[in-house]
C-alpha positions in Angstrom: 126.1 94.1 112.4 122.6 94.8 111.8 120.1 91.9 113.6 117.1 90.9 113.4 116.1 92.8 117.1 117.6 95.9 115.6 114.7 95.3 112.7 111.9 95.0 115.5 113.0 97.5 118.0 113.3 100.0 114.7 109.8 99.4 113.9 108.1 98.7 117.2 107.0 95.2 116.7 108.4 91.8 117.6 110.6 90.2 116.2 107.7 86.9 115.3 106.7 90.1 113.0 109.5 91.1 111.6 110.1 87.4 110.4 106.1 87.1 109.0 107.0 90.1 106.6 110.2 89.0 105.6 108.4 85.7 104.3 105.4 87.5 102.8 103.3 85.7 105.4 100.2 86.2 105.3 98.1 88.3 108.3 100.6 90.8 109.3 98.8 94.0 109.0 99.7 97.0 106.5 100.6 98.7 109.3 102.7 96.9 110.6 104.4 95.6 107.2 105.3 99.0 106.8 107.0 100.0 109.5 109.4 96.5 109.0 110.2 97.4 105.7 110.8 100.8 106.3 113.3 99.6 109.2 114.7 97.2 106.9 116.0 99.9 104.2 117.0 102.4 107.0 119.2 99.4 108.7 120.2 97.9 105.4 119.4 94.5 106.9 119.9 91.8 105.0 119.1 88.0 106.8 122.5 86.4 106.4 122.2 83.1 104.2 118.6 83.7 103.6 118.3 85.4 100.4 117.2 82.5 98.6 114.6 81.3 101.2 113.3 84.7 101.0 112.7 84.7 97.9 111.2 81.1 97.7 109.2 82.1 100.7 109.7 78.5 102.5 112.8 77.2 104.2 111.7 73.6 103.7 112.5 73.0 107.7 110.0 72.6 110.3 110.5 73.3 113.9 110.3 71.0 116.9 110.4 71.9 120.8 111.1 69.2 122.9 110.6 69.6 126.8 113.7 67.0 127.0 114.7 65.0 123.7 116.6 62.3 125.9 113.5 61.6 127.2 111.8 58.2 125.2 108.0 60.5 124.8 109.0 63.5 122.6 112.4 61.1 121.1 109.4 59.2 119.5 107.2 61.6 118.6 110.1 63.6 116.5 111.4 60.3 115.1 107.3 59.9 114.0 107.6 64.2 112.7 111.0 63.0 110.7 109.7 60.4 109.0 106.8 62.2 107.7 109.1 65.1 107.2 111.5 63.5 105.2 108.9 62.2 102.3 107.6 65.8 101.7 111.2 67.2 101.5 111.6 68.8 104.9 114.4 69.0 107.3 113.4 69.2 111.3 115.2 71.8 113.3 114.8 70.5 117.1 114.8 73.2 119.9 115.5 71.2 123.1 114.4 73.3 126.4 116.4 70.7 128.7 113.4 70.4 131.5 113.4 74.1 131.7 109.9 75.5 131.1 111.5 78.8 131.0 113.5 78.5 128.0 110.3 77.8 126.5 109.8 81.9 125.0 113.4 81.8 124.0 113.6 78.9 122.0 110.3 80.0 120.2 112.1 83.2 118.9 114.9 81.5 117.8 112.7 79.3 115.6 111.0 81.7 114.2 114.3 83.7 113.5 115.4 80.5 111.8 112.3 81.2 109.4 111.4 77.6 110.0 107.9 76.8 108.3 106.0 75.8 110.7 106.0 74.8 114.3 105.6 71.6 116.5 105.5 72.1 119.9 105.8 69.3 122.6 106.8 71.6 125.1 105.4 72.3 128.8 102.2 74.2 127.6 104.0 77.6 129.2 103.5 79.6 126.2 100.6 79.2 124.9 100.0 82.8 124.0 103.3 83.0 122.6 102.2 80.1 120.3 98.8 81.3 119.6 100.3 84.6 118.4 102.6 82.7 115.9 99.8 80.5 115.1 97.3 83.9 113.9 100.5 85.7 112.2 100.7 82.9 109.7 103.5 80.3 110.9 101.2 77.2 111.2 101.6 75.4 114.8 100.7 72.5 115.5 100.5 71.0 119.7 101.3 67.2 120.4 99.8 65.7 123.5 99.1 68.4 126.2 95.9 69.7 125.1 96.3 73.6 124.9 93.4 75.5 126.4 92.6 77.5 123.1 90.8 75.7 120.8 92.1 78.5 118.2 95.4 76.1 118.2 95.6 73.2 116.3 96.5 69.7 118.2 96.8 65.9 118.3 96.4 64.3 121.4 94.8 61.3 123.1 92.1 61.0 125.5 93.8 61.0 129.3 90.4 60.3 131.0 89.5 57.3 128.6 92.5 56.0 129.3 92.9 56.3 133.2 89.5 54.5 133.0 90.5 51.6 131.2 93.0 51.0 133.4 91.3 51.9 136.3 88.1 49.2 134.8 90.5 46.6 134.5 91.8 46.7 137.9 88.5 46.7 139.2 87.1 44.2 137.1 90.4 42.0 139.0 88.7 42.8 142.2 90.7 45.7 143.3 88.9 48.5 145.6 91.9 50.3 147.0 93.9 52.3 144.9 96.7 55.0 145.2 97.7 56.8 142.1 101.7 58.0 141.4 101.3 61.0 139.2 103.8 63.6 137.2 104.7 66.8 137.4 101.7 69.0 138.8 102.3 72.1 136.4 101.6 69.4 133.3 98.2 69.6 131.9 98.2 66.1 131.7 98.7 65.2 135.1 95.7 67.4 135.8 93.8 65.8 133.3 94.8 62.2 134.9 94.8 63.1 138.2 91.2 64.4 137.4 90.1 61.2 135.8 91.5 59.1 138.7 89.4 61.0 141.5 86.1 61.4 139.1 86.5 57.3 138.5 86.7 56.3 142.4 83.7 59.0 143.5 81.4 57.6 140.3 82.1 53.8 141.0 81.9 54.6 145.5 85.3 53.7 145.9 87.3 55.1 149.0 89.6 57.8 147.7 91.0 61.2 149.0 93.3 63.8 147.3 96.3 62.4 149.9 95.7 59.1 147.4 97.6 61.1 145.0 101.3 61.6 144.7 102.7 64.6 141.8 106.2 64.9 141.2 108.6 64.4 138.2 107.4 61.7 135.2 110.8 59.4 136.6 111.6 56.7 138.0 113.0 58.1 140.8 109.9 59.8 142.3 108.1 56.3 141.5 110.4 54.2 143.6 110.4 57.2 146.6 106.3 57.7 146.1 106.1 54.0 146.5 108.1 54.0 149.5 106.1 57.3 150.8 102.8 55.8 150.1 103.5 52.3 151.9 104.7 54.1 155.1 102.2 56.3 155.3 99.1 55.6 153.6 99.3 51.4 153.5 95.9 49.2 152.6 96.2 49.4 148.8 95.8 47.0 146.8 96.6 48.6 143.8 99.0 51.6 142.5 98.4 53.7 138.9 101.0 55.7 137.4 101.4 58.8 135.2 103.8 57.1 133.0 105.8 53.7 132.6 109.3 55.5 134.3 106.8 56.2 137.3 105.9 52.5 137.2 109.5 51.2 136.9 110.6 52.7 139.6 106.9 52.1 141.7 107.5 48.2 141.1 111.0 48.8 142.2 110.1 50.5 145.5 107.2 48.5 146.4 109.5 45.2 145.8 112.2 46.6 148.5 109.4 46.9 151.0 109.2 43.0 150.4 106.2 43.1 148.8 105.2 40.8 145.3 103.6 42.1 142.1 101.1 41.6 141.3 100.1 39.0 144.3 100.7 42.1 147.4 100.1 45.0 145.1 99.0 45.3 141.4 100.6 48.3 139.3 100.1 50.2 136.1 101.4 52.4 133.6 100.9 54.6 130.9 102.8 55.2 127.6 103.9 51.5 126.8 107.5 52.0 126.9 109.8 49.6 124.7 111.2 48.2 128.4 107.6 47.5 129.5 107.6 44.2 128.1 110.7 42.9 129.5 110.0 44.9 133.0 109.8 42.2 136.0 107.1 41.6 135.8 105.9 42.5 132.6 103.8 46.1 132.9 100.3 46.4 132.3 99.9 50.5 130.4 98.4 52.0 128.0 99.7 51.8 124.7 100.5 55.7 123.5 101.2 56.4 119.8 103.9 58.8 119.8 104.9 58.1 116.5 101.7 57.9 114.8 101.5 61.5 116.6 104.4 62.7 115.4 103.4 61.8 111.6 99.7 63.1 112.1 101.1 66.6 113.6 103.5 67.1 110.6 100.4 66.1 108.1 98.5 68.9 110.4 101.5 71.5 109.4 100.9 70.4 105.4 97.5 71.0 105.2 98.0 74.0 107.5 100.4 75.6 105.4 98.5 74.9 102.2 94.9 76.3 103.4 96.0 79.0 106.2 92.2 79.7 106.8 90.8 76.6 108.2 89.5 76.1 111.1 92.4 74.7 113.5 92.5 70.8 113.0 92.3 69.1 116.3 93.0 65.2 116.4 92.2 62.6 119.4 93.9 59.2 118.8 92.9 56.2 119.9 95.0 54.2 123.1 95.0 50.8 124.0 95.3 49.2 127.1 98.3 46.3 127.3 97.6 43.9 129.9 100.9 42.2 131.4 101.7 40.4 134.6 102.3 43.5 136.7 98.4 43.6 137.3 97.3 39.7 136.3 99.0 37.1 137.6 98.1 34.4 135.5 99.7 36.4 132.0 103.1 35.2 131.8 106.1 36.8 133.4 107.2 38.3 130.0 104.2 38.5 127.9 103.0 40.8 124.5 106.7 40.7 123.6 106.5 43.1 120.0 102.8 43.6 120.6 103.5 47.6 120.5 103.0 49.6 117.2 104.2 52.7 117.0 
């Protein structure tokens, strides 16, 4: 049976291409729109089960690529998209890439084989050009949280170095002077973006700090609780521990509690993302407040008015954070404290 490769390798384009035509998207060149169709009626392809959307021209389903959807950041963020989603008549098609920035190119085809609408990507950041070149051929895309480099690709995002400040301000405004910071996964932009605010913050404000201050590895609790270990052993004297996100912080508190020290009287720690299990956490942890689903919604709005005025300049969002102060950093907040105090 006649694919959708056959199609592309016929006419020397790819198969993003091949798709565009198929829809009557816009920006495909005449050249190129040729050459598909030309395929298409020497192949006698025929999309199976797509007749209709060809002819309506929109599938009414939007794609979604989550680096992990088990994890609670992109879970959120989708349940934010569905929501949206589900008011304007759309279905959301998720493309799960299991941890595996490879799979990223893969499951980017396949979503544009499925002729979805449009395109939200909370992925590693591994394709960019991949995405920019569905972006320019007409299939709006829209980035959630790691800020691409291109500024031709439209995003919503918060502010990483705003936010490692606030934290980093209220720690110091405690009386803290020694910090360590327990960050993610080094090939994340994020982490670069944090890790960058971290070290900018301590040389600005004179305070001690070295790139051995800094600790990468997976956004988990495991490589919290181990980093925490690590860091005691080897670089002790802090007074204070940031993390890259609240699973880093679970298992910090966790690791830094074996050692048979008390938080926050020994050592004060901090999150980022506000996770649901931060408010019953012992103690209670002091992040920043992320708002994955108000994300989520913003990026599918992004793909509506997108889709309706193809031309614009690509929309680029930052929302606002806030930071949650809890016991884990101040020991005179209760031990469970801002119980329901997180908006989505």
């Amino acid at each position: 049976m006649t694919t959708i490769h056959d199609v592309a390798k016929q006419a020397g384009v790819s198969i993003a291409t091949v798709s565009y035509v198929l829809n009557d998207k816009r920006r495909v060149s005449s050249v190129a729109t040729r050459r598909v169709k030309l395929a298409v009626k020497e192949l006698n392809y025929t999309p199976n089960g797509t007749a209709r959307k060809l002819k309506k021209g929109r599938t009414s389903i939007i794609g979604f690529v989550a680096d992990n959807i088990s994890n609670r950041f992109p879970a959120r963020v989708v349940h934010g998209v569905a929501g949206a989603a589900a008011q304007h008549g759309y279905n959301v098609l998720i493309s799960d890439l299991h941890d595996e920035p490879s799979n990223e190119k893969t499951a980017l085809e396949l979503l544009v084989r499925e002729q979805v609408d449009g395109l939200i990507y909370c992925g590693f950041g591994a394709t960019e050009s991949q995405l920019l070149r569905i972006h320019q051929s007409g299939m709006p895309v829209v980035v959630v949280d790691k800020p691409p480099r291109s500024k031709r690709l439209p995003a919503v995002l918060v502010d990483n170095k705003k936010s490692i400040e606030a934290l980093l301000e209220h720690l110091k405004a405690l009386g803290h002077r020694t910090f360590r910071f327990i960050s993610g996964d080094a090939n994340n932009r994020n982490t670069a973006l944090r890790n960058a605010a971290f070290l900018s913050f301590m040389k600005n404000h004179r305070l001690p700090s070295s790139a051995s201050d800094i600790v990468t590895g997976a956004y988990s609790i495991e490589h919290g609780y181990a980093s925490a270990l690590k860091l005691h052993q080897e670089r002790p004297g802090f007074s204070a521990v940031v993390c890259g996100d609240d699973m880093i912080a679970f298992g910090a508190m966790a690791g830094l509690k074996s050692c048979g020290l008390r938080i926050p009287e020994d050592v004060a720690v901090a999150g980022f993302m506000d996770d649901p299990l931060a408010v019953v956490a012992d103690p209670g942890l002091t992040t920043i407040h992320h708002p994955m689903v108000h994300m989520g919604r913003r990026a599918f709005e992004f793909f509506l008015s997108l889709l309706n005025e193809p031309q614009q300049t690509a929309p680029r969002e930052i929302l606002n954070t806030q930071l949650i102060i809890r016991r884990s950093t101040d020991v005179t907040r209760p031990i469970y404290t801002n119980v329901g105090s997180f908006a989505p």
